[in-house]
N, C-alpha and C positions, 0 to 999 in steps of 0.2 A: 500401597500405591499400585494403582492398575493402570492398563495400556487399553485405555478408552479411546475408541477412535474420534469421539466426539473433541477430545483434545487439540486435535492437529488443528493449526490453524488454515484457512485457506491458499492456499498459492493464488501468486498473479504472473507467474510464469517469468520470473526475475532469471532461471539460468534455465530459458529451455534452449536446448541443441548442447548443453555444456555435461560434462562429462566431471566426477569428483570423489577422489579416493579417500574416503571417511579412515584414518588409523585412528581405531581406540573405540568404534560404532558400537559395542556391548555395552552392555550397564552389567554389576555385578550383584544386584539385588535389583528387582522388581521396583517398576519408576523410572522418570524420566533424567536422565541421565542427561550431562551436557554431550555428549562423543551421540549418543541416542535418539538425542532431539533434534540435533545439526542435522545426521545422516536426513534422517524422515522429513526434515523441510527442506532440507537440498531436493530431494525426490521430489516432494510435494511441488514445488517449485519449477518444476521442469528439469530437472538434472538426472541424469543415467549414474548410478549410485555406487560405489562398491564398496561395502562397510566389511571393515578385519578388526580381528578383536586375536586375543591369544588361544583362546576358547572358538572352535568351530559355533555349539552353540546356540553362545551369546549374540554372535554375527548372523546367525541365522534369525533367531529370534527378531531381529532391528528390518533385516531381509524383510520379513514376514506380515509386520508391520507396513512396511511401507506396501507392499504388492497389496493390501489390503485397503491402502487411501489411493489406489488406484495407478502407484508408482511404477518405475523400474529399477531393478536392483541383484547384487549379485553379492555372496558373502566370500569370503578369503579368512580360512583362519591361517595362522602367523606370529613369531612374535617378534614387535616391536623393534628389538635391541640383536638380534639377527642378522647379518648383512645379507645371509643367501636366504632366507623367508624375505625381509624386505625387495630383494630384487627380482623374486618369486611374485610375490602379489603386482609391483607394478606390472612386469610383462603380463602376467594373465589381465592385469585389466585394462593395459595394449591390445591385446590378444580378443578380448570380447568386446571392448569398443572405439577401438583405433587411436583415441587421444588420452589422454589427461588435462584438463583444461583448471582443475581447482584440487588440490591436495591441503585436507585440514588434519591437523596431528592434534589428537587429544588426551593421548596417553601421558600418562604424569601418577605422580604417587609421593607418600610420604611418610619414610617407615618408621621405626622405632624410634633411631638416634634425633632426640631436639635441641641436644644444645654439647656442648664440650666434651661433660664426664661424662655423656653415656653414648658416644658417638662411635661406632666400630668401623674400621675400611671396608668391609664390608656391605656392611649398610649404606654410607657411603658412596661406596662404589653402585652396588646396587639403584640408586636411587638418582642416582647422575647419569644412567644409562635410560630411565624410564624418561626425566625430565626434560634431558636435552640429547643426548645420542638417537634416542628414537625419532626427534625431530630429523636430527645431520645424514640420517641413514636414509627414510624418506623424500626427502628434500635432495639429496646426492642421486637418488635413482631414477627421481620425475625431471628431473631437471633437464636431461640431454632429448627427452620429447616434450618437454614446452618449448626447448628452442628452437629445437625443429619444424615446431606446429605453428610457430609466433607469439609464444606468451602463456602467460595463467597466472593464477593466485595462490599464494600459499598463505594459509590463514593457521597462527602455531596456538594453541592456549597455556598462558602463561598464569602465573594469577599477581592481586596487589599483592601479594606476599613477597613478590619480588623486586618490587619498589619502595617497600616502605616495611617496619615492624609492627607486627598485630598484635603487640604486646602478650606474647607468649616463645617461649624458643622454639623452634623451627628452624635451626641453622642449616640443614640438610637441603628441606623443600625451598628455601628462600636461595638460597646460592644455586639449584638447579634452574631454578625461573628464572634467578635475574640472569641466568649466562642464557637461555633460550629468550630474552627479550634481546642481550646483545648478537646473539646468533642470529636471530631475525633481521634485526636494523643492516646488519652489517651485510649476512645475503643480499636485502633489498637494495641498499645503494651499490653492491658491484654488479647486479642482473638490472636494475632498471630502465639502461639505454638496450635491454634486449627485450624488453615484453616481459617480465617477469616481477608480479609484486609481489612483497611481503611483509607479513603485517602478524600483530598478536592481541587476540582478545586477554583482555585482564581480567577475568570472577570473580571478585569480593566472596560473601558470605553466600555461597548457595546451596538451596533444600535440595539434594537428590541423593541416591542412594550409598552415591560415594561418604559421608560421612556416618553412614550408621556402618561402615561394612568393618569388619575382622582385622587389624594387622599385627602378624605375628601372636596370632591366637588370643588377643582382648577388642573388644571397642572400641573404636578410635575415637570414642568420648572419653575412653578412662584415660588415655595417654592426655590431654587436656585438665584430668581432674575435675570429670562431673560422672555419677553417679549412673544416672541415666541419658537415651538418647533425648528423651524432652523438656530436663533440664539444660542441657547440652544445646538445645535447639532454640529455648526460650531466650538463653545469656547473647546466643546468637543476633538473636530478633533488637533485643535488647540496645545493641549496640550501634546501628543501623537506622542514621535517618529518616530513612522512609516507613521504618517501624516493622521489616518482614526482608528475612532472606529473600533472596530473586529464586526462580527458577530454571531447569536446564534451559525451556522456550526463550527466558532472558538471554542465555549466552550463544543461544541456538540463531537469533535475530542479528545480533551483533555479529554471530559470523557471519552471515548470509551476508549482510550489508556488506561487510569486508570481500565474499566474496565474488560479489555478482561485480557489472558492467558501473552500476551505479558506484562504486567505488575506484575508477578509471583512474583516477590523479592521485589518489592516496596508495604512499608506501614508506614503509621504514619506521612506523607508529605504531604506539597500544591504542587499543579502544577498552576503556576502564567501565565493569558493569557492575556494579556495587552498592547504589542505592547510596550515593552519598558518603561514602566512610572514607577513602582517599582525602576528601577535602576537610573532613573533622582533624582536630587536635586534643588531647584530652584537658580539660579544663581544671581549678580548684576553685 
């Protein structure tokens, strides 16, 4: 997968004057990444951008990108789960362009342990920091200048894994989502009589570089039990109404929607991107 700029979709200047701190703007393999694709249509869009990844980089790379569809943009490496990195990057991007007006958390992961017997505190631990503490930390640090400025958006990416079973164990990633889905509702309804919404995209099945990538030194097809990544990708397709994973642009849309103006009365809600799979049951 390459970073065509023919790709990008056009802007119609849905956040221009709005300012939006991408955590998680890298992709970790080449492609369009959902943290990747957000960043680049927030720009595209009229937004003043500032994408951190844990990797200087990969934040540069998203950067580079965007300055090249004619955006603006600044990168912050960081990591996520940090208190004094996270309180780092909001001031610098205070510091370079006076507001925060849209903060989207895309950091998430899901490591080894899937279900009981192979579950370590560790892992665990590990992985409850990427899924929702990276959100609480973010979210904890933009918060006292949206009140300040009169409001903004926080747009979390959570997935269906955290509402429903994908019939596979997952017990790790699934209890990090669904407490980031409760994390968010629950922000939203105690910030909403101050200007502050909050809201979580939900990604079903998507093609981006996140499922072919390494954890703990295998494919994170083989921890599923498939062979290859286009076996892997096929059973995916397979399972999915519309007949094809969405792409990062699918979850990239759905945030922007979330985050712009045009979503004014909405907060406390998922927006489910999935091609239909929420609403299937498995049949006999």
């Amino acid at each position: 997968m390459t970073h065509d700029i023919s790709d990008i979709p056009k802007g119609r200047g849905r956040l221009d004057g709005k300012v939006a701190l991408v955590v998680g703007g890298g992709s970790v393999l080449p492609g369009w990444g959902n943290g990747k694709a957000t960043a680049v249509l927030f720009a595209v869009e009229g937004a003043k951008v500032v994408v951190t990844d844990v990797k200087e980089s990969l934040a540069q790379e998203t950067v580079d990108i965007i300055k090249a569809a004619g955006g603006t943009a600044m990168a912050a490496a960081g990591n996520a789960v940090d208190e004094a990195d996270v309180a780092r990057i909001v001031e610098r991007t205070i510091g370079a362009y006076g507001r925060i007006d849209i903060l989207h958390n895309n950091v998430g992961g899901q490591g080894p342990g899937r279900s009981l017997e192979n579950i370590t505190l560790d892992d665990w631990n590990e992985m409850m920091g990427l899924n929702i503490t990276s959100a609480m930390l973010s979210s904890r640090a933009a918060l006292p200048h949206m009140l300040a400025q009169g409001g903004g958006a926080i747009v979390n990416v959570a997935s269906i894994g955290g509402i429903r079973h994908l019939n596979a164990p997952m017990a790790v990633y699934a209890a990090g989502k669904a407490g980031l889905i409760g994390f968010t509702q629950n922000t939203a309804l105690h910030y909403a009589g101050k200007g502050i919404r909050a809201n979580c995209v939900l990604p079903g099945y998507i093609d981006t570089p996140f499922i072919r990538r390494d954890v703990k030194g295998k494919p994170s097809y083989v921890y599923k039990g498939y062979q290859t990544a286009e076996a892997y990708a096929d059973a995916r397709n397979r399972t999915i109404p519309m007949g094809r994973m969405g792409t990062g642009w699918d979850v990239a849309k759905a945030a922007l929607f979330l985050a712009s103006d045009e979503a004014a009365y909405i907060t406390g809600t998922t927006l489910v991107v999935d091609g239909g799979v929420t609403a299937t049951c498995p049949g006999v």
